[in-house]
C-alpha positions as CSV (number, residue, x, y, z in Angstrom):
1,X,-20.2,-29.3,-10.9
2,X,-23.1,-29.2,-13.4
3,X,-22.5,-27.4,-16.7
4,X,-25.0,-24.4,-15.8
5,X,-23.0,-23.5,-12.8
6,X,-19.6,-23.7,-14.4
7,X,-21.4,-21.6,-16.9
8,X,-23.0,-19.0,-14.8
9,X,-19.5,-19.0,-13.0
10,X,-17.5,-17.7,-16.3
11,X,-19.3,-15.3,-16.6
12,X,-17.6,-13.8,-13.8
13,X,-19.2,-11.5,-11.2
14,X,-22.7,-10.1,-11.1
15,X,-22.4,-6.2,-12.9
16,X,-24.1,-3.7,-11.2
17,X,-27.1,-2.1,-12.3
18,X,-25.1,0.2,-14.4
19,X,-24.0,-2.4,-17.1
20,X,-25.2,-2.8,-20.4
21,X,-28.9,-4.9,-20.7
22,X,-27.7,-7.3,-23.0
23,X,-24.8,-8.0,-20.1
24,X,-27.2,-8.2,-17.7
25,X,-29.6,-10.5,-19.7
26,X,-26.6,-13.0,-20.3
27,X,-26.0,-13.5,-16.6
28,X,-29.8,-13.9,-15.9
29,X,-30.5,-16.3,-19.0
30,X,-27.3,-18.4,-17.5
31,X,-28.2,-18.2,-13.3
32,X,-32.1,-19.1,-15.0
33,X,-30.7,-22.3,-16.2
34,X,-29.0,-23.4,-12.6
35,X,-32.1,-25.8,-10.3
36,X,-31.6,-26.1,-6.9
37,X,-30.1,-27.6,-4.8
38,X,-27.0,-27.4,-5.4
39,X,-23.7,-29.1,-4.0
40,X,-22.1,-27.2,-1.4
41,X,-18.9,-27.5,-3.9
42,X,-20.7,-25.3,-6.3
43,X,-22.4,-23.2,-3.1
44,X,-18.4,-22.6,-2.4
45,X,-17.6,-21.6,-5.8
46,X,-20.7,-19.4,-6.6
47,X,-20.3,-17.7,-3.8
48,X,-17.9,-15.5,-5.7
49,X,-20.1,-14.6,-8.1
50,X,-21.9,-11.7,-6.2
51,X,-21.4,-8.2,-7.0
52,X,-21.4,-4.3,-6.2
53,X,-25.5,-3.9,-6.0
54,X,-28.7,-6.8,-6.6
55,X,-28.5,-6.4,-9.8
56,X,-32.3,-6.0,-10.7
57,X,-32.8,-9.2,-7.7
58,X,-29.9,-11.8,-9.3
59,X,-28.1,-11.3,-6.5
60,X,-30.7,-12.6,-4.2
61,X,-32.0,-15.5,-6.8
62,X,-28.2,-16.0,-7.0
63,X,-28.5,-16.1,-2.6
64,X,-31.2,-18.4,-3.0
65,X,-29.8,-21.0,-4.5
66,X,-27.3,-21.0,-2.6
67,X,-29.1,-21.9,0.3
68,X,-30.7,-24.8,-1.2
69,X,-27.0,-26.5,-0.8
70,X,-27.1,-29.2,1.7
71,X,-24.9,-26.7,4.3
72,X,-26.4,-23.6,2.7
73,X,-23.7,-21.4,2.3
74,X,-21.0,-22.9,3.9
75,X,-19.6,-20.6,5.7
76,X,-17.7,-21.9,8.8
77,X,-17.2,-18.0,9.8
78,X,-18.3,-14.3,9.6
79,X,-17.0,-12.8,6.4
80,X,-14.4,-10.1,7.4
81,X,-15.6,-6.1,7.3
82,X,-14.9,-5.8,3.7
83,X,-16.1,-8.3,2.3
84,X,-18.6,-8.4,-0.2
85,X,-22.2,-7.2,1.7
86,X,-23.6,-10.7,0.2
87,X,-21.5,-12.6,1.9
88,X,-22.5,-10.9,5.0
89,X,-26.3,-11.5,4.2
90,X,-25.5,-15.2,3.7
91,X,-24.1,-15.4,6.9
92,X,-26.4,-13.2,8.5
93,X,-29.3,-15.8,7.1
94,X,-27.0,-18.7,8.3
95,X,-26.9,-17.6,11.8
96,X,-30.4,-16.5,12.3
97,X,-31.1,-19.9,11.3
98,X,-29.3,-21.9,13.8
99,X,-31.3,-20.1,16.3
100,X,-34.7,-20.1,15.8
């Protein structure tokens, strides 16, 4: 795992919108610093990083590169009903995919 991901990782979840700018301006200074693509070992792992909201758009840069892992986001199947509504995009993406 390269030392921006393990980086962007401890900084824990995205916060939502509501959380301090300088808070918000560490996590997007650390996913800035991440280049796709990524492993699908760090795709796993990052995966937990989304939050409650977009986060001014991180959470979709944050989707992004997660995609650019060799098996995207590496989800072998649909996240259950509550789990985070990122997850569910990813998959959503994922499936869409394999049929066009």
């Amino acid at each position: 795992m390269t030392e921006p991901v393990k980086s962007f990782i401890l900084l824990g979840p995205l916060p939502s919108k509501e959380a301090p700018v300088d808070v918000i301006r560490r996590n997007q200074e650390a996913i800035s610093l991440i280049h796709g693509p990524i492993t699908d070992e760090e795709a796993v792992e990052l995966r937990k990083s989304f939050g409650p909201d977009d986060c001014f758009g991180l959470a979709w840069t944050l989707l992004h590169l997660i995609e650019t892992a060799p098996n995207g986001a590496s989800l072998s199947e649909e996240p259950p009903t509550d789990a985070n509504m990122w997850l569910h995009t990813l998959w959503g993406r994922a499936r869409k995919g394999l049929h066009s």
